[in-house]
Structures are given as C-alpha cells and as structure tokens.
C-alpha angles and dihedrals in degrees: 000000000000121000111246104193134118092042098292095141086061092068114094110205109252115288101250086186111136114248096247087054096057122094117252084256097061087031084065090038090057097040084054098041087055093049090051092047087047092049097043086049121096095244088051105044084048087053102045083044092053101037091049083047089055088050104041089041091057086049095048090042086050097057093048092045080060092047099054106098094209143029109221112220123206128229095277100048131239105321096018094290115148113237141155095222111131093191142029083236095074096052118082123279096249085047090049092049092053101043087052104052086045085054090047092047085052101043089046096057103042082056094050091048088055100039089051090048100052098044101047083049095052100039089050093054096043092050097050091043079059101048086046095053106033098229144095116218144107102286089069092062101043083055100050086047085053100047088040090053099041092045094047085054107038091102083071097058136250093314095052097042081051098055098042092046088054099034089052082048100060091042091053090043097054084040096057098032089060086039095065098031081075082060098054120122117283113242123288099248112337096159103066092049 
C-alpha cells in the first residue's frame, strides 16, 4: 500500500515527450517553465542583474555626462590637435556638439560598465550566499556587500578592500532593512478601531 498524503496523488511523473511531440500550448508552458528556472538560477539572476545594471548605469552616466557645464581640454586639444582653446566655449557651435557628445558616449559607457559589473557581481554572491546557507535573510545581503565591496577594492590594498567591504555593507544592509520593512505584518484589526 503507498501512502497517498500530502498531495502526493496530485503530482503527475515529468513529460518525456519529445519537444516536437508537444502541442503549441505545452510547447509555450515548457519554454516558459525553462525561462523561469533560468531566471531563478544563479547564473541568471547574475545575468539579468548585470545586464539591467548595464542598462540603468548608461542611463545614469548619461544624466551626469548632460549635467556637466564644461567640457576640460587638455593640452592638446579634443583628438590629439594641438590648440591653444581654454574652454569648449571658444570653439565653434557644430565642434562643441560634437566634443560633447563624444565626452557623454564615453562617460555612458564607463558608468554602465561599472553598474553591470557591480551588480552582476553582487546578485551572484548573494545568490550563491543564499543557496550555501539555506536561508533567505538579511545577513545574505550585508555579506555579499562586504565581499562585493571588498572584492571591487582589493587593487588598492588591505585598507581600501576594508573599507569597501564595510562601506558596501552598510549600504546593502540599510537597503535591505528598509526593503523588508515594506514586508512586515499588516496590522492586527485597524478597521474596527
């Protein structure tokens, strides 16, 4: 006799259809159900992270690029010519445009590197902090802050790795702490009050 509780009767055994065999309607459920186990993966979480970071980091680098009033130019000039111009204001309007939109491409781009790479970095240790322990709670994120930081500062030798490991602590820790202050239980009756 098998035991038949818990719902166990309710679970069907895996389709090992073949994928050509499948209708168009369970062809979509298991492409689906591929995307969602891809996206709740490590690896996947770490991609969408880092490509949203990409793209939210060009944004950001691209606001600050338009805030910036001037432009500096080097002693050389914009493209290595040598010129004797101080400022973007004394070149000519189509010259400025151009050296400008140059300067916001670059500046983009430098921030989206770093935003993708942050937050790939970030979302994959984390992810993996929370696989490891089994559990999912604020802990995970203040280590992977620390690790992240520490990791993204090590080049500047053990005082720097410190302080970025405890700086990007802090910063996950208020972020998840208000995070999942939003989660917390409604109140008990509030209506009858």
């Amino acid at each position: 006799m098998v035991y038949t509780g818990f719902g166990l009767q309710q679970i069907t055994p895996p389709d090992t259809r073949a994928y050509s065999e499948l209708t168009p309607e369970e062809q979509g459920e298991k492409g689906a159900q591929m995307v969602m186990n891809f996206m709740t993966s490590c690896p996947g979480k770490s991609v969408m992270s880092g490509v949203t970071g990409f793209a939210l980091g060009g944004v950001f680098g691209l606001f600050m690029a338009s805030m910036a009033y001037d432009t500096p130019l080097g002693a050389t000039g914009p493209h290595g010519l040598n010129t004797n111009v101080k400022s973007i204001a004394d070149l000519p309007f189509k010259q400025q445009v151009k050296i400008q939109f140059a300067d916001m491409g670059k500046r983009s781009y430098s921030s989206a590197k770093n935003f993708g790479y942050l937050g790939l970095i970030y979302a994959g240790v984390e992810c993996c902090l929370e696989s490891f322990r089994g559990k999912n709670d604020l802990y995970n994120g203040v280590s992977a802050g620390c690790i992240t930081g520490g990791g993204l500062a090590y080049k500047g030798g053990p005082q720097s790795a410190a302080v970025g490991c405890a700086g990007f602590a802090a910063f996950s820790a208020a972020i998840d702490w208000y995070m999942r202050s939003e989660d917390g239980r409604p109140p008990k009756d509030d209506f009858n009050e």
